[in-house]
N, C-alpha and C positions, 0 to 999 in steps of 0.2 A: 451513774452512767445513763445517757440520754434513750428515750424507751425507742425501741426499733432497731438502735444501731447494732452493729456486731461490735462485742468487743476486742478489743487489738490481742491478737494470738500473743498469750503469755510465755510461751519458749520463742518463739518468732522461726518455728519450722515450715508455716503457711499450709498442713495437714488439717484436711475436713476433720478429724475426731482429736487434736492433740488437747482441744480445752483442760483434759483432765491431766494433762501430765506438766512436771515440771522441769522439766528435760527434755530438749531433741532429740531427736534419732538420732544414733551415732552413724556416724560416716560410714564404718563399715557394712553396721545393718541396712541403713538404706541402699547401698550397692545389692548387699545379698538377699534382700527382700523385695527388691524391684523385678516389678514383669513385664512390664509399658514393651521394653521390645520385641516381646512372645505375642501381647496380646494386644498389638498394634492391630492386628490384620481382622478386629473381631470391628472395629471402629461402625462402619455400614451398621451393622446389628444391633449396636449398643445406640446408634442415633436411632434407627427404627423402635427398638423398646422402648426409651425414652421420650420421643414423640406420643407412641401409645399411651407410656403412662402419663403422660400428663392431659393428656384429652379424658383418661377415668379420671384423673382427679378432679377436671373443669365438670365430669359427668356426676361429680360423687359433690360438686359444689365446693370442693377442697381450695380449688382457684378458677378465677372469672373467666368468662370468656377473652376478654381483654387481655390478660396475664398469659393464659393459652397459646393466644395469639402471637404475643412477642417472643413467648418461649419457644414457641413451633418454630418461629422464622430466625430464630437466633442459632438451634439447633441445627437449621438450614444452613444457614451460614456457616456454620463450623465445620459440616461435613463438607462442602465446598471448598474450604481451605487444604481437608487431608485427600479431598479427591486428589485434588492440584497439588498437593505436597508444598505447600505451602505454611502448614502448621507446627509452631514452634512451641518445641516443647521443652519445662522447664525441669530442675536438675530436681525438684522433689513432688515430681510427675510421678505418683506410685506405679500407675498401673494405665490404661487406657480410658477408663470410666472416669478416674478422677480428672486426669487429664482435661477429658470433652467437658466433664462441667466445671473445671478452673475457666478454662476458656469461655463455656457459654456467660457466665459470671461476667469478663470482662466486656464483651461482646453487648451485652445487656444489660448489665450490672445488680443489683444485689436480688432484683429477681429471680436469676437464676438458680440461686440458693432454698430458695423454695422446688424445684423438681424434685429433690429427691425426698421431698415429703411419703411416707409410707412404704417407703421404699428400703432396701437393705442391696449394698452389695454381694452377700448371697444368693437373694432370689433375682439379680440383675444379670450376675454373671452367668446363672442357672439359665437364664431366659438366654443372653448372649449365645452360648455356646450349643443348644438348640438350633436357633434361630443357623448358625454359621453350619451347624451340621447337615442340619437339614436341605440348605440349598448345595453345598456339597456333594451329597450322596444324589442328588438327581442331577447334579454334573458327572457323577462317573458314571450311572448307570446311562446317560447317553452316550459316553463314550464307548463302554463297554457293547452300547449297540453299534457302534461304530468300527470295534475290533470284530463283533459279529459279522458285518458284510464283510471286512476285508479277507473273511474265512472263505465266508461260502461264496464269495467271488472268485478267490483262488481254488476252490474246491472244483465251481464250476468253469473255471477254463482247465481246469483235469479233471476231468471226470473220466473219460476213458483210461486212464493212466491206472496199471494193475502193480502192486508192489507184497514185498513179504510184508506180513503181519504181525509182530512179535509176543513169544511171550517170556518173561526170564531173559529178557534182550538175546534169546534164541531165533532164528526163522521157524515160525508156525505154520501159520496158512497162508495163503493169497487173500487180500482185501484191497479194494481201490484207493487209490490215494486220497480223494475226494472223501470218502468214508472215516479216512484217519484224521484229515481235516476236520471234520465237521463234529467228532468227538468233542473235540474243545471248544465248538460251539455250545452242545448241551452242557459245559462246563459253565459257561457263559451265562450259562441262560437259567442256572441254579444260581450264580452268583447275583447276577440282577433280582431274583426273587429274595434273596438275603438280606439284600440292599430295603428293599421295599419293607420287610419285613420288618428290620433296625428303624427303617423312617418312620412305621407305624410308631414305635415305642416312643420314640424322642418326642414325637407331634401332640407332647403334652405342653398346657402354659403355666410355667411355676409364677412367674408373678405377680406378686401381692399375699406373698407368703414371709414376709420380710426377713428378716435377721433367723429367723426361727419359729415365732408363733403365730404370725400372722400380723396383721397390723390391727391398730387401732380406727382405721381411716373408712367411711364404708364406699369403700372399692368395691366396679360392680366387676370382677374378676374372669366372667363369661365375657363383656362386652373387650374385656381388653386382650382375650382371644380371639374376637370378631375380627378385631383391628388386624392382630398379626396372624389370620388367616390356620388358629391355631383349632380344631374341632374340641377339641375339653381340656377342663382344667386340673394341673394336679389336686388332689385330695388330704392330703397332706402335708402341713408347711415344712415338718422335720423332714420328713424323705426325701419332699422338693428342691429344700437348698441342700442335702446332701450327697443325693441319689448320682450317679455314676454310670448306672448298670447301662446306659444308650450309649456311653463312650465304649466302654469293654465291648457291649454288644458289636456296635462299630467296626471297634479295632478287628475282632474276631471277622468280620466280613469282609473286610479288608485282608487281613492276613490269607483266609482263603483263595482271593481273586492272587494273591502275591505266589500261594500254593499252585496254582493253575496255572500261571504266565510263566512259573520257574521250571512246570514240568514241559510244557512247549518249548521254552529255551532250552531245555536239557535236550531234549530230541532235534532242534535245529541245529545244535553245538555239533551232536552227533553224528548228524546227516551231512554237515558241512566237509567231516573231517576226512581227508582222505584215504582213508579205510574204504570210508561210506560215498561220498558224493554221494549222493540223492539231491542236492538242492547246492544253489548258490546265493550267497547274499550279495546282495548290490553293496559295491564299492564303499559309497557313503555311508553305510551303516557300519565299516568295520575297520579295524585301524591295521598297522605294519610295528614292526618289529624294529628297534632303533640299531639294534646288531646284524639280524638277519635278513636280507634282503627279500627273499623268497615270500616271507610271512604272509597272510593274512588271517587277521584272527576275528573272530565273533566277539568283538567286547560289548556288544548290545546285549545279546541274549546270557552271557556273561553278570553282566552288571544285574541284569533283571533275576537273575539266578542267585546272588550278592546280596540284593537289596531286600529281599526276601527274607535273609535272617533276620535283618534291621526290623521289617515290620514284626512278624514275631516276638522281636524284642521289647516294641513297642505294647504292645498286648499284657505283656506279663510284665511290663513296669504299672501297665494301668492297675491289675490284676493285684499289685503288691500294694502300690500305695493306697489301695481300698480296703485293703483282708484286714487291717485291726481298729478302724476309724472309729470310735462311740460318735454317736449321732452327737451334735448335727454337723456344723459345718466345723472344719477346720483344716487350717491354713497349708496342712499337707496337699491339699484339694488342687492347689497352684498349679501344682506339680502335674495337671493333667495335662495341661495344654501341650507342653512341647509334644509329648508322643503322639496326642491326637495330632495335630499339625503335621508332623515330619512323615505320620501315617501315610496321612491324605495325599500329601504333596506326591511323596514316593507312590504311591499305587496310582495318581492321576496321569503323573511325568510316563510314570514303568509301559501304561496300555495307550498310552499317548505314540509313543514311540515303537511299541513290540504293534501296533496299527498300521504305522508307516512303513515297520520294513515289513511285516506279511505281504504287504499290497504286493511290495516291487523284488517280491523273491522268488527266484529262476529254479523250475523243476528241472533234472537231469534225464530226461525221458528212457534214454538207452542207457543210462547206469543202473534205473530202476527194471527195466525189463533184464538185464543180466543177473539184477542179482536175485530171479526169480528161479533161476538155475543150480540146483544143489542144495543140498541138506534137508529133503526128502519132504519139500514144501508138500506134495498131496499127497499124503499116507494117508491122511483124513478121508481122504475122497474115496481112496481104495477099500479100508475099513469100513465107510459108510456101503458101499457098493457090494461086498461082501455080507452086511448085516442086511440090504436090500433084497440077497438071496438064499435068505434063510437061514444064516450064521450066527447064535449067539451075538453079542458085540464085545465082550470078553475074549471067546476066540478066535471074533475077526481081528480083533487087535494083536492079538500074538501071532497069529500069520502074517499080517502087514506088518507088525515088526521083522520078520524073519524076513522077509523078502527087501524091504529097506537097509537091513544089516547088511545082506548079498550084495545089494546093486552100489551101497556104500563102500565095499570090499575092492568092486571090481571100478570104482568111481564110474558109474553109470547114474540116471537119472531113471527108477522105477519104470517110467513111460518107455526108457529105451532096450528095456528086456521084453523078449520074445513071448508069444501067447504060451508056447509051450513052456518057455520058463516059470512063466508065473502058473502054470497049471501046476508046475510041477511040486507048489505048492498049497492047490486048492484045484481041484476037479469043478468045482463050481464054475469059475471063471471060464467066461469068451471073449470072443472078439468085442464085442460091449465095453469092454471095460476101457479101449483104450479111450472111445468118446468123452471118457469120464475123468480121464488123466490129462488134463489140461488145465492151465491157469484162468482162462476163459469160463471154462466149464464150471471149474468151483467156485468161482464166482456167481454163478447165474444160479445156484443151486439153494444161495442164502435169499431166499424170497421173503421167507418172514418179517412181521414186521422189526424194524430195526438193524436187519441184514445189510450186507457188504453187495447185494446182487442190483445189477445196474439200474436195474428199471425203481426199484426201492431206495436207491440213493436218489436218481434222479426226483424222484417225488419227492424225496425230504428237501433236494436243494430249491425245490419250487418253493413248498413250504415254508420254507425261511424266508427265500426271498421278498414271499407277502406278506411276514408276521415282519418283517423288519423293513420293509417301506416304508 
């Protein structure tokens, strides 16, 4: 055989590793072993590593300047073709990776065969799916900033708006609406710190860890972190190419943010429904009934409440296909992409959308002030007013229960019994108290920080306002 050349694949399957077999793939396995359409979308990343590593290896002397050269603009070119979807791919295209260097090969020819010197798809793929996580996760935490305004913008055009407070989806106390709002801000605003916290861990650079032990090549493995903007390098080649724990971490942050937009939709569903009216969704956001005419249903907030178990689900596929792996890599490993992917997509679309209808969702201002009337919304205020004038608060509580049971009996609202009545069960009480029996009033009484009272909401919606400029 003439020295340089490759020689002619002896099964004729056209596969980078078949030299050693004397068989092709069977038909079936290569259907069932192909990922190229999972991990099509990693492409961008897989050129970026690839670029990197071959600039360490022009740095490690591994290949010329010269060779560099044509390989960087060949790589160029390739990503060019799948920007533009013009890239054609052939039926024993394993995977994505193989793909872009079948192609850079043609593109360039036998040079191309030299990139993946020192190299493993292991620690390629390891780098790949980094690299795709990573810009990712600071796409949703900008959007998740993006769901934050459209809170505390609707919080701040209600702000004065006073509604029941629940707990045990019972009527508790009065709180502002803007208040209830702005809850799921600091929902928000834990979630983005999770996010950050997951992108610390991934922002490690496994490459040049190769198959397993490392390479033989002297890769300078910080420089090819410089390149992809990566601050330190894994430590270990076995954990590198096998390591997981930044997807699960992931997924787990995601699934949270999925926990958070299902319980908003649970309470929009709610408020929609005519029990409740509290709120209207804009038309666009919600579909009709193909039987009932009358219909209008929340399939938004719905869906987001649906899609929720899906992420979930995804977590605990990642979770399983890692629990029994022996180190190092193995081909179960595949199997990550789809959940991570369908994760992302689903949590990116989920606050994409629950963003747009916040904006343009209608408060019901006189449904919420009705239904501030009945079931005994300020016993609190009575109880606390009574423990003000020197009443245990044990049995200011059982006296404000007893006079709640009466005015419940007689369907009265507390506020609407007589001074004397209420003396009749506390000598303490005057005319004072009824200043205190108001919806307004218990409002204004939650000063503390993190309270429901207006002048304290109003400071927090400032405050948002300039942390999310």
């Amino acid at each position: 055989m003439t020295k340089g050349k490759r020689r002619p694949n002896a099964v004729g399957g056209g596969k980078a590793w078949d030299g050693r077999f004397r068989e092709k793939t069977n038909e079936l396995v290569e259907a069932f072993t192909k990922s190229v359409t999972v991990d099509f979308r990693l492409y961008a990343d897989d050129i970026a590593g690839s670029i990197a590593h071959c600039k360490t290896l022009e740095k490690a002397r591994v290949l010329s300047t010269t060779e560099t050269r044509k390989i960087v603009r060949g790589l160029e070119s390739v990503k060019r073709e799948l920007d533009r979807g013009q890239f054609s791919f052939l039926p024993h295209d394993e995977d994505i990776h193989m793909a872009i260097e079948r192609r850079l090969t043609e593109v360039i020819g036998p040079l191309g065969g030299k990139l993946h010197t020192g190299r493993s798809r292991n620690d390629q793929v390891a780098l790949d799916i980094r690299l795709y996580l990573r810009r990712h996760l600071d796409q949703l935490h900008e959007q998740l900033i993006e769901l934050q305004r459209a809170l505390v913008m609707k919080a701040g055009a209600n702000r004065d708006i006073i509604m029941p407070g629940y707990t045990h989806l019972q009527r508790a106390q009065p709180v502002l609406f803007a208040h209830h709002l702005l809850a799921y801000v600091e929902m928000i605003e834990r979630d983005k710190g999770r996010l950050r916290d997951a992108n610390g861990r991934l922002n490690v650079m496994p490459l040049g860890s190769g198959a397993l032990a490392g390479t033989n090549y002297p890769v300078d493995r910080r420089y090819t972190a410089t390149l992809l903007d990566f601050p330190t390098v894994t430590a270990n080649s076995m954990d590198a190419v096998s390591d997981r724990d930044f997807m699960i971490e992931a997924a787990s942050a995601l699934s949270i943010v999925m926990m958070h937009l299902s319980r908003l939709s649970e309470e929009l569903i709610i408020w929609t429904s005519q029990e409740f009216q509290f709120i209207e969704l804009p038309d666009g956001f919600c579909t009709g009934s193909s039987m009932m005419p009358q219909k209008k249903n929340p399939d938004v907030p719905e869906l987001v409440r649906g899609k929720t178990g899906r992420v979930y689900g995804h977590l605990v596929s990642l979770l399983t296909t890692l629990k029994a792996l022996p180190l190092s890599y193995n081909r179960d490993l595949q199997e990550d992409k789809p959940a991570l992917f369908d994760a992302l997509d689903t949590v990116q679309s989920s606050v994409e959308v629950m963003t747009a209808l916040m904006r343009r969702l209608n408060v019901n201002r006189e449904v919420l002030k009705r239904a501030l009337q009945g079931g005994g919304l300020l016993a609190t205020e009575l109880a606390d007013y009574l423990v003000l004038r020197g009443i245990p608060f044990r049995e200011a509580h059982g006296i404000t229960g007893r006079i709640v049971r009466t005015a419940l009996d007689q369907r009265r609202e507390v506020a609407e019994l007589s001074l004397e009545e209420l003396r009749g069960f506390c000598d303490r009480i005057d005319k004072s108290v009824f200043a205190r029996l108001t919806s307004a009033a218990a409002i204004d009484h939650k000063r503390q920080i993190g309270g429901t009272a207006k002048a304290r909401v109003e400071q927090r919606i400032k405050e948002l306002e300039q942390l999310l400029s």
